[in-house]
C-alpha positions as CSV (number, residue, x, y, z in Angstrom):
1,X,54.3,40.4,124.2
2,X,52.8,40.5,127.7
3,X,48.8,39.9,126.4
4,X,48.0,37.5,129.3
5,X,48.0,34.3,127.4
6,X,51.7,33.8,126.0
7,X,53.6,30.9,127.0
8,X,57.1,31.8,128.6
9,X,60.3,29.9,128.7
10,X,60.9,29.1,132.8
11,X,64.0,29.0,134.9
12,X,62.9,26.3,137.9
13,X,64.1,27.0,140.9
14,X,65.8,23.6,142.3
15,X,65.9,21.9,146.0
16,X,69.1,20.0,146.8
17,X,67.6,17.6,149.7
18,X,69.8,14.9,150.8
19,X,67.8,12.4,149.2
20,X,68.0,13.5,145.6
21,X,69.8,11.7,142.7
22,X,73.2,13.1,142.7
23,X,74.4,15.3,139.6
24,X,73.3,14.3,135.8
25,X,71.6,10.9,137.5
26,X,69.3,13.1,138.3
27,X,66.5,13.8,136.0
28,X,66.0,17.1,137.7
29,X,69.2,18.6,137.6
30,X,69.6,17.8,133.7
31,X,66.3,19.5,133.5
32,X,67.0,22.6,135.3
33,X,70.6,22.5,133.0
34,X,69.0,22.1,129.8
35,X,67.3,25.7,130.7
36,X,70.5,27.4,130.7
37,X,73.8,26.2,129.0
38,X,76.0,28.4,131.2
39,X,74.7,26.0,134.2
40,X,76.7,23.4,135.6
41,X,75.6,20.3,137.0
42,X,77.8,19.4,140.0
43,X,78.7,15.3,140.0
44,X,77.9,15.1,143.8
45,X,75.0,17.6,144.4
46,X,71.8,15.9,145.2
47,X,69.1,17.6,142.6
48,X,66.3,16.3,144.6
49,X,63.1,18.9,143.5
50,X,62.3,21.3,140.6
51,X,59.6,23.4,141.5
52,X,57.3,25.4,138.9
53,X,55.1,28.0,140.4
54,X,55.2,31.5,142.7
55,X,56.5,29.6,145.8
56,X,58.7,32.6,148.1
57,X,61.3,30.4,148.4
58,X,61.3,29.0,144.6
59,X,59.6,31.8,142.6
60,X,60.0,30.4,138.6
61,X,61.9,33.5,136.8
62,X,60.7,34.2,133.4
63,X,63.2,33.9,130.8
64,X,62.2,36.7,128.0
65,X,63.7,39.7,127.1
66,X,60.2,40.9,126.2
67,X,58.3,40.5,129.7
68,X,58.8,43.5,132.5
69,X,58.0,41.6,135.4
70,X,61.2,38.7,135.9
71,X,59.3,36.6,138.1
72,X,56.3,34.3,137.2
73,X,54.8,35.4,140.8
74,X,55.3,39.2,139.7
75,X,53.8,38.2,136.1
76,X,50.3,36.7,137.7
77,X,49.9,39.7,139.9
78,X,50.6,41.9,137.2
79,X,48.3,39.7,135.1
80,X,45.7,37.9,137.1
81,X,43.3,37.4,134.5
82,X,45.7,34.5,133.3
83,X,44.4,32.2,136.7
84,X,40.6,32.6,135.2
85,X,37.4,33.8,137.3
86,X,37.5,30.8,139.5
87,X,40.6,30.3,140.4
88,X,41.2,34.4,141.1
89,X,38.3,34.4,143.4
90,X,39.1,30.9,144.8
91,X,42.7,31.7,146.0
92,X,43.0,35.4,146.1
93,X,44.9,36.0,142.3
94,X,47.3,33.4,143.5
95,X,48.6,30.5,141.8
96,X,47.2,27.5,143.8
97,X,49.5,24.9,143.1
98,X,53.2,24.0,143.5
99,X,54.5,21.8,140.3
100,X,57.5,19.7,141.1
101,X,59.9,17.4,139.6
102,X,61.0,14.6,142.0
103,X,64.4,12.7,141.5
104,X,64.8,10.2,144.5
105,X,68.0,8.8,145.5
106,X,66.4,7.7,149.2
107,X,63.5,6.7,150.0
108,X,61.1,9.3,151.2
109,X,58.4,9.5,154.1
110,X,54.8,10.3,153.4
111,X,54.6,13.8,153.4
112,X,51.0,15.1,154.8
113,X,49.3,17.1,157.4
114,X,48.9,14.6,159.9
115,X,45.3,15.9,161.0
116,X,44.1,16.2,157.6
117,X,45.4,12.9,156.6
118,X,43.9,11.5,160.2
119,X,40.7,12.8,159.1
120,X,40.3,11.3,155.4
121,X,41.6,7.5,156.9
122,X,40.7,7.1,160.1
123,X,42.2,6.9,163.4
124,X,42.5,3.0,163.4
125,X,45.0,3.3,159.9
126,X,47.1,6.2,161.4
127,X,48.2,4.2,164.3
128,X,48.8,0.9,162.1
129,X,51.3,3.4,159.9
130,X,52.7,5.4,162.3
131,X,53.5,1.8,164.2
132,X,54.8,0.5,160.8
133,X,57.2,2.8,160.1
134,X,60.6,1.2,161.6
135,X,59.5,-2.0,159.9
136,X,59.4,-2.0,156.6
137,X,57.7,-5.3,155.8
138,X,54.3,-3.9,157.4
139,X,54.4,-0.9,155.8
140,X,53.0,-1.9,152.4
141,X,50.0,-3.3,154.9
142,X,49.5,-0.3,156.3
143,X,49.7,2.1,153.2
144,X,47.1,-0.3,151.6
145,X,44.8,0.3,154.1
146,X,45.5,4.0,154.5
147,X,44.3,4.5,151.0
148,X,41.6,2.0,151.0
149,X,40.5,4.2,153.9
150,X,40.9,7.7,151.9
151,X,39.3,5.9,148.7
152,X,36.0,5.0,150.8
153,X,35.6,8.6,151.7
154,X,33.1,10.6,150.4
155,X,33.6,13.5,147.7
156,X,32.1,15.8,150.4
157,X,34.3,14.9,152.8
158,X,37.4,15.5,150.6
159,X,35.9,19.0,149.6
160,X,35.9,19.7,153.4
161,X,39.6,18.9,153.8
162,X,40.3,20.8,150.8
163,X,38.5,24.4,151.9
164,X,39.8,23.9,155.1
165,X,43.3,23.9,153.7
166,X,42.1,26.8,151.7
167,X,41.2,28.8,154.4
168,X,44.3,28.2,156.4
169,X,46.7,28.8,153.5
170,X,44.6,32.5,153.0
């Protein structure tokens, strides 16, 4: 059953941040239930994230009698070939990506690397939404700009940004 290109049934690992949806309002937790119908979705949980992928703290567990390795993290190192050429030499036989599931109760913050992100908009539109962000009304001004900066960059420059987070995560 293990040739390297079956498609197995996941368990998802969930997050249970403040700011999800709380119990089956959440799209998340009824799909991490609908995996397992021994699980019980808990009325005033926040299900905020469902995360598919090898992450150490949310490592997807395979759910097949047939497959040796339990963990989809375990399964790609045992079966690398399944990332392709590129991707294996790219990020070192790891899965380069983090797949999630977002149900938001609360609203969230931008989540970024503030030097990357200073880097692809400018210094000018970091300081207008950093200065934006206790007022609500001049935030939509400032996000606008922020990605009219990031969509004026060049490919190049994103490609930069993008091996330098490569090279930091290896």
């Amino acid at each position: 059953m293990e040739s390297g290109m079956d498609v197995f049934l996941l368990s998802c690992a969930i997050q249970d941040y403040a700011w999800g949806k709380l119990g089956s309002s959440s799209e998340v937790a009824r799909l991490w239930a609908s995996g397992d119908p021994k699980r019980q979705i808990e009325p005033t949980k926040p299900y905020a994230e469902l995360w598919m992928g090898t992450h150490p703290k949310g490592d997807a567990v395979i759910q097949h009698s047939g497959v040796a390795h339990k963990s989809l993290g375990q399964w790609i190192a045992a079966h690398p070939d399944c990332l392709g050429t590129k991707v294996r030499e790219a990020f070192n036989n790891q899965l380069p990506f983090l797949f999630k599931v977002l149900s938001v109760r609360l609203a969230l913050s931008v989540q970024a690397h503030p030097d990357k992100f200073r880097a692809l908009i400018g210094q000018d539109a970091a300081e207008q939404l950093e200065a934006s962000a206790a007022d609500l009304s001049k935030d939509v001004e400032a996000l606008k700009r922020c990605f009219t900066c990031m969509m004026q960059r060049s490919k190049e420059e994103y490609a930069e940004q993008l091996k330098l987070l490569v090279q930091r995560k290896n």
